[in-house]
Every structure is written in C-alpha cells, then in structure tokens.
C-alpha positions as CSV (number, residue, x, y, z in Angstrom):
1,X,10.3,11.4,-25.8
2,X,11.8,9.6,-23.6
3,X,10.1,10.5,-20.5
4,X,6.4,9.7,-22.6
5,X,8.1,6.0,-23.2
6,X,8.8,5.7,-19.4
7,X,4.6,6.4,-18.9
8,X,4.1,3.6,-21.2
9,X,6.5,0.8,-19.9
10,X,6.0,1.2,-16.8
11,X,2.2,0.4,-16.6
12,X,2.8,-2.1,-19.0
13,X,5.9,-3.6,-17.2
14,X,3.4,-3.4,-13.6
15,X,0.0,-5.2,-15.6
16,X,2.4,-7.6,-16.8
17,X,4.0,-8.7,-13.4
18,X,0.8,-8.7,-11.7
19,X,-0.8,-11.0,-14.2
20,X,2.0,-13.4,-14.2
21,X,2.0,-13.5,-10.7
22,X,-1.5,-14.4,-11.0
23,X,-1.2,-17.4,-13.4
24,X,1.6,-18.6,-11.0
25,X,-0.2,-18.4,-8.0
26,X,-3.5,-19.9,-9.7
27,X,-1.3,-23.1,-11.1
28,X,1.2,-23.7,-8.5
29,X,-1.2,-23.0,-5.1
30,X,-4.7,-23.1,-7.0
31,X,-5.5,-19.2,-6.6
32,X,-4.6,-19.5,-2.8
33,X,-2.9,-16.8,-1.0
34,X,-2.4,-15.7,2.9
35,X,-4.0,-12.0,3.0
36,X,-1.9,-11.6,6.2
37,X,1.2,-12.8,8.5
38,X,-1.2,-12.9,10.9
39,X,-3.6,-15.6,9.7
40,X,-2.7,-19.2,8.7
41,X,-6.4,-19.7,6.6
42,X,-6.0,-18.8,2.9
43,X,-8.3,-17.6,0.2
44,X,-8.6,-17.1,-3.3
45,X,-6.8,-13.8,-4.7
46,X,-10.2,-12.8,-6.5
47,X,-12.5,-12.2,-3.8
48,X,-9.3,-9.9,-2.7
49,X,-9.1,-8.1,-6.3
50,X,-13.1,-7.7,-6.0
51,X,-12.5,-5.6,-2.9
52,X,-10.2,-3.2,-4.1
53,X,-11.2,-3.2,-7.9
54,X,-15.0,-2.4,-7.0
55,X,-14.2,0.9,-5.1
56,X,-11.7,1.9,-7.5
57,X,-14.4,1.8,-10.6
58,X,-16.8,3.8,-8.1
59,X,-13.7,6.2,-7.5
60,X,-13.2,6.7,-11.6
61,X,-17.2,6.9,-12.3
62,X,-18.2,9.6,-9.0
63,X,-17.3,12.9,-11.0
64,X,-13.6,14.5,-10.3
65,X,-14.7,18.1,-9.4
66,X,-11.5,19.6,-11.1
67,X,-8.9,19.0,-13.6
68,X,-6.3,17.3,-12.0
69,X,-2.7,18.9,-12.2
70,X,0.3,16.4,-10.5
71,X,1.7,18.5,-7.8
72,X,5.4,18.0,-8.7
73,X,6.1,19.0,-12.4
74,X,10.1,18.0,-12.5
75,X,12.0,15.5,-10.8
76,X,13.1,16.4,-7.2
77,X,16.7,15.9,-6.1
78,X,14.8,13.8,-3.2
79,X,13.1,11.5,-6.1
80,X,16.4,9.5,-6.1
81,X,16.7,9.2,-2.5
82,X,13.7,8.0,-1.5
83,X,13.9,5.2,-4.6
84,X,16.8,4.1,-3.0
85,X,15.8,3.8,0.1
86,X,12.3,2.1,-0.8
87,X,14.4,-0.6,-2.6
88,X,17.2,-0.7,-0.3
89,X,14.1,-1.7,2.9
90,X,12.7,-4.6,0.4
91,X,16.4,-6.0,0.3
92,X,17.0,-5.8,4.0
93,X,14.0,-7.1,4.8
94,X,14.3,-10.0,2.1
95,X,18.5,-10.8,3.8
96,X,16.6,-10.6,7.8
97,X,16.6,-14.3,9.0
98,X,13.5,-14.8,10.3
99,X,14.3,-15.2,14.2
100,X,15.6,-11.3,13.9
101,X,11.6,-10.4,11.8
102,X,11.5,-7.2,14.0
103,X,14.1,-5.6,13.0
104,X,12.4,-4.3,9.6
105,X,10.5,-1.8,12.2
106,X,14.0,-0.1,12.3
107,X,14.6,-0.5,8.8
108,X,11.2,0.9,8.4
109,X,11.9,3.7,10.9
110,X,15.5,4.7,9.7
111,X,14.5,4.6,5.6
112,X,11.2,5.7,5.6
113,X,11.2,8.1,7.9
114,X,14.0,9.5,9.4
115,X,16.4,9.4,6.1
116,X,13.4,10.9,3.7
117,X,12.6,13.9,6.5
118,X,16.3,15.0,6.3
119,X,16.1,15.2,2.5
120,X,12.7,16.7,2.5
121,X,13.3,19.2,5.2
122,X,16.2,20.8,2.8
123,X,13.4,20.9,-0.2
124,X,11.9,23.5,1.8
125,X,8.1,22.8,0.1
126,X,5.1,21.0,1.8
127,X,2.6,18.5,-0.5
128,X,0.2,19.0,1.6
129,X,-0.4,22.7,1.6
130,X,0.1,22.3,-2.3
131,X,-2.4,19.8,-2.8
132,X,-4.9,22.6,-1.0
133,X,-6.0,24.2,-4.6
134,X,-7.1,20.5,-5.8
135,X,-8.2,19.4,-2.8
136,X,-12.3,18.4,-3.2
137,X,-13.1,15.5,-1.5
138,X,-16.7,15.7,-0.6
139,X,-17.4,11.9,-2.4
140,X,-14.6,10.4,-1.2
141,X,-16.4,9.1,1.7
142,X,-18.6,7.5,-0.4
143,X,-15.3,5.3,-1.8
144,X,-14.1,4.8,1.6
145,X,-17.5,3.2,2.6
146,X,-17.8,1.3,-0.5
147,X,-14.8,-0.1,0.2
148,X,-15.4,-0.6,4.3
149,X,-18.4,-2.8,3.4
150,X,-16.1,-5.0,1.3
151,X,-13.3,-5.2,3.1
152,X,-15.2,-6.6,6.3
153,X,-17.7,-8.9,4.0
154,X,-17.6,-12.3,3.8
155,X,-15.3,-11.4,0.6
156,X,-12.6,-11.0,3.4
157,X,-11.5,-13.9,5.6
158,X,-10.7,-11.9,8.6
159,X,-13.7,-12.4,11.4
160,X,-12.2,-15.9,12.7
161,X,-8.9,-14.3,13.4
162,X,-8.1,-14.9,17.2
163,X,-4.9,-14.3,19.1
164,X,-3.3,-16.3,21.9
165,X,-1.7,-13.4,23.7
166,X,-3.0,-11.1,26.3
167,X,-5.5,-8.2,24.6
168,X,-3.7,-5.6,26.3
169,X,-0.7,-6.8,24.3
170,X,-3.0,-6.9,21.2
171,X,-3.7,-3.1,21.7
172,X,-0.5,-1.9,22.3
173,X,0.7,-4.1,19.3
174,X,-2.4,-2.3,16.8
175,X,-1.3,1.3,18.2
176,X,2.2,0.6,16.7
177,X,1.1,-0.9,13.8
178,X,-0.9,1.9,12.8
179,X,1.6,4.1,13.5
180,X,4.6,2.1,11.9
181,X,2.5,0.6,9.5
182,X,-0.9,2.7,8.4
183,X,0.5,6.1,9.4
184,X,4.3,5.9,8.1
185,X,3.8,3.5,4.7
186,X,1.1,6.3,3.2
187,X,2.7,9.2,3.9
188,X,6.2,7.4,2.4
189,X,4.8,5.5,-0.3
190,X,2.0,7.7,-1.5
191,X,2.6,11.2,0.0
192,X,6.2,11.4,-0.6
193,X,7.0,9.0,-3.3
194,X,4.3,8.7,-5.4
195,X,4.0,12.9,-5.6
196,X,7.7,12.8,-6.2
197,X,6.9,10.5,-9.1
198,X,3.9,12.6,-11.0
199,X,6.3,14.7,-13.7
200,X,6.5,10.6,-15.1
201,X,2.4,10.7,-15.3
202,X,-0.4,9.2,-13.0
203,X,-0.4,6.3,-13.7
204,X,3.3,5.6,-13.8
205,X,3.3,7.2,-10.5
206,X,1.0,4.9,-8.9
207,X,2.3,1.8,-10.4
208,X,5.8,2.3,-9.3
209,X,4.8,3.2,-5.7
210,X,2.7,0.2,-5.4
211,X,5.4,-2.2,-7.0
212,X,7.4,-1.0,-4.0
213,X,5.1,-1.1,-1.7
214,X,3.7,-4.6,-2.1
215,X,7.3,-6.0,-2.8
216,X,9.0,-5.0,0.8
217,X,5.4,-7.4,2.1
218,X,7.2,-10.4,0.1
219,X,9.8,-10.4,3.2
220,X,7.3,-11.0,6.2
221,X,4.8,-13.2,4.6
222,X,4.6,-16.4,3.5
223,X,7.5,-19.2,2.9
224,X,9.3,-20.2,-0.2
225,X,11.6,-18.6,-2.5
226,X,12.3,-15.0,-3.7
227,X,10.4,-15.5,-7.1
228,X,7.3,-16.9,-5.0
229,X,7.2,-14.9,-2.3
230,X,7.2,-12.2,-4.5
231,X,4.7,-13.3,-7.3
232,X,2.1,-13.6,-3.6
233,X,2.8,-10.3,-2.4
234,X,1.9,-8.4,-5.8
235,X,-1.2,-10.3,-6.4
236,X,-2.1,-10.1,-2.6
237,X,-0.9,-6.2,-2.7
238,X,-1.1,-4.8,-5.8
239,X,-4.6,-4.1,-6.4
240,X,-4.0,-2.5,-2.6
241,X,-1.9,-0.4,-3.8
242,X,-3.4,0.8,-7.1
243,X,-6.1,1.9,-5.2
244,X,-4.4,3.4,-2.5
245,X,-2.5,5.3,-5.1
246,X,-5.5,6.4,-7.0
247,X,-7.3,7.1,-3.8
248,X,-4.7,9.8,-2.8
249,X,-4.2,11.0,-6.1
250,X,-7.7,11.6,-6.6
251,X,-8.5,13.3,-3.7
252,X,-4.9,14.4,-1.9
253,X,-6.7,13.4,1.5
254,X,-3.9,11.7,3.6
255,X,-6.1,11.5,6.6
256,X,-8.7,9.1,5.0
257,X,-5.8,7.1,3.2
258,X,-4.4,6.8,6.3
259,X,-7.9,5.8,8.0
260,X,-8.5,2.9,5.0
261,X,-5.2,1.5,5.8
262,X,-5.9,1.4,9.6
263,X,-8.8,-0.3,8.6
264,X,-6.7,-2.8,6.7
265,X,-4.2,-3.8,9.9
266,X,-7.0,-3.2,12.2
267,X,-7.4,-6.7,14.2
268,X,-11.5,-7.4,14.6
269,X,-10.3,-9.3,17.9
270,X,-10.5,-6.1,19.7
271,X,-14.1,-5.7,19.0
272,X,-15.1,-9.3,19.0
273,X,-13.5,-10.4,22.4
274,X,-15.8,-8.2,24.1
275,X,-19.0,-10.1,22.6
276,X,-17.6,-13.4,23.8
C-alpha cells in the first residue's frame, strides 16, 4: 500500500514543482531562462519544453515491441547509497563559492563514480546484460533524430555561441565534458539510479532521477538564491530529464542516451570555426 502511494506522490510532488517553477520563472523573469553556463543570451522555457516534449510523444506513439518489465524488482542495498550520494553532490555543489566552480568535477568523480562502483561491484549483477531480453530498439533512432532536428533548430539558441579561448582548448575542454558530463551523468543518473528505482514504478523512477539530476545544474548556473536558482534549473532540466529517463527506459540503449546527451554539451563552435 504504501509502496503504490509512493508511485502516486511522487509524480505528483515532480508535475507540481515543475509547474511552479514555471509560473515563477514566467512572472519574476518573463519566461526567460539561460539554457547553459556557457551562454549569456536567454530564451523562453517553451521553445525548450517543445524540444524535449515533441520527441517524447513520438517515443510513446512508435509501438513498444514488448511488454516492458523494470529490471530491478526490490530495493537494492545500493538504492540508498547512491540517493545519498546524488543529494549529498547537489549540496556540495550548492556550499562551492564560485572562484573554487571546478571542484564539482571531483565531487562528480568521487560520488558518482568511484563511491557507486564500489557498492555496485559487491552486487555482483550487470543492468546491462539484464536489460538484453528487453532490449528492441530498432525505432529509437527515429526519436533520436526527431529530437536532433529540434535540438539544433532555431527552437534552440545555440548557433551564435563563440568562445574567446584557443579551439584546441575548446576540444580538449568538450572531450572532458563528454566524458565527465555525457558519459558519467547517464550511466549514474539513469543506468544506475533510475534502474535501482523501478520496484517504486516507471514513472516514479524517472521523476526522481530527473529531480536529482536537474537540481545538482542549480549550482553552476545562473545567479540568485537557492529557491531561484532552483525553480530555473527544473524548468530548464526537467523536461531533459523526463525524456532522458523515458528514452532509456524505453529502449535500455545507454549508447544512444549517452550520444543525445553529447549532443546536448556539444559546442557547435567546433564545427563553425572552420566555415569562418
């Protein structure tokens, strides 16, 4: 009973914070937000929404192939763990003075990684090989590039972006992001976590992964206080996240969700400079 409450609240408790995050950042900024720490130039939250909410009604209407079964049935002693440590990064991150911003790459490396692979070796099970039986992805390429064609339309305010620093130092910067950043945040927030989170249902899984996952952005992005800079990370993240969740649940394939979130921190710079 109580677990069938918990799928309930929790989507409820997720629609609910994302909405009033909405209404504040419609009233107090007029629907503004900044999509990234790396761009000044701001733009309204629905042309963001659009992106993510189109290809997640494509991913719901293409057919699903099997009956979907969550992977993890019962809570994992790990479950706890990796909570902890998820919350424990959004706190650090949120306490970092701003001069000392790249230490969260430890934080990142140290509680997403390196304390969740000591737990998870002792579990002794892979997700991966047992998402194999459910594994059918052949349309979700069709998401992906639904998506792609979104993400990079004028929908998007990315194609101005410039840097002043050297574009070797660009590169090398994008090869650790998508390491530290793509590579590390979907295998922690959607491989292990979310998985970890199915015996709750779906949909809990998904919203409680993303909660998480946009929250620890409030700390890097943005100025003003904790209840702002929170309220623009959910509505700039959230609908990320949902799909990002849904994507992997749907079709359990970590190298495309990966891919889509390369995508996302992928600086167009690279490709532009040489058309200069």
């Amino acid at each position: 009973m109580q677990k069938n409450r918990l799928r309930l609240l929790i989507p409820a408790i997720t629609l609910l914070l994302v909405l009033i995050s909405a209404l504040y950042v419609q009233t107090a900024q007029d629907g503004l937000i900044q999509t990234s720490a790396d761009v000044q130039d701001k733009t309204h939250f629905i042309y963001i929404w659009l992106i993510y909410l189109i290809p997640l009604a494509a991913l719901f209407i293409l057919p699903w192939h099997f009956k979907f079964q969550p992977l993890i049935q019962k809570p994992l002693k790990s479950t706890r763990i990796l909570l902890i440590s998820s919350i424990v990064y959004i706190v650090l991150v949120f306490l970092t003075p701003q001069p000392y911003f790249e230490l969260f790459y430890i934080y990142k490396l140290v509680l997403l990684l390196m304390i969740p692979l000591l737990v998870i070796r002792r579990e002794k099970s892979s997700i991966l090989s047992t998402a194999q039986p459910f594994i059918n992805w052949s349309l979700a390429p069709i998401v992906y590039v639904i998506w792609l064609v979104l993400y990079f339309s004028p929908l998007n305010n990315l194609s101005h972006i410039s840097y002043d620093e050297p574009y070797l130092f660009v590169l090398i910067f994008t090869v650790i992001s998508i390491l530290m950043n793509a590579v590390l945040e979907e295998v922690f927030y959607r491989v292990w976590l979310q998985t970890r989170l199915e015996h709750l249902g779906i949909l809990a899984s998904v919203c409680i992964s993303t909660i998480l996952w946009s929250l620890w952005h409030a700390g890097i992005q943005g100025q003003g206080n904790l209840l702002e800079l929170s309220a623009q990370a959910l509505v700039t993240h959230a609908l990320a996240g949902i799909f990002l969740g849904f994507f992997w649940t749907k079709y359990r394939n970590v190298y495309l969700l990966i891919l889509i979130h390369i995508c996302m921190n992928f600086p167009l710079y690279l490709i532009t400079y040489w058309f200069k």
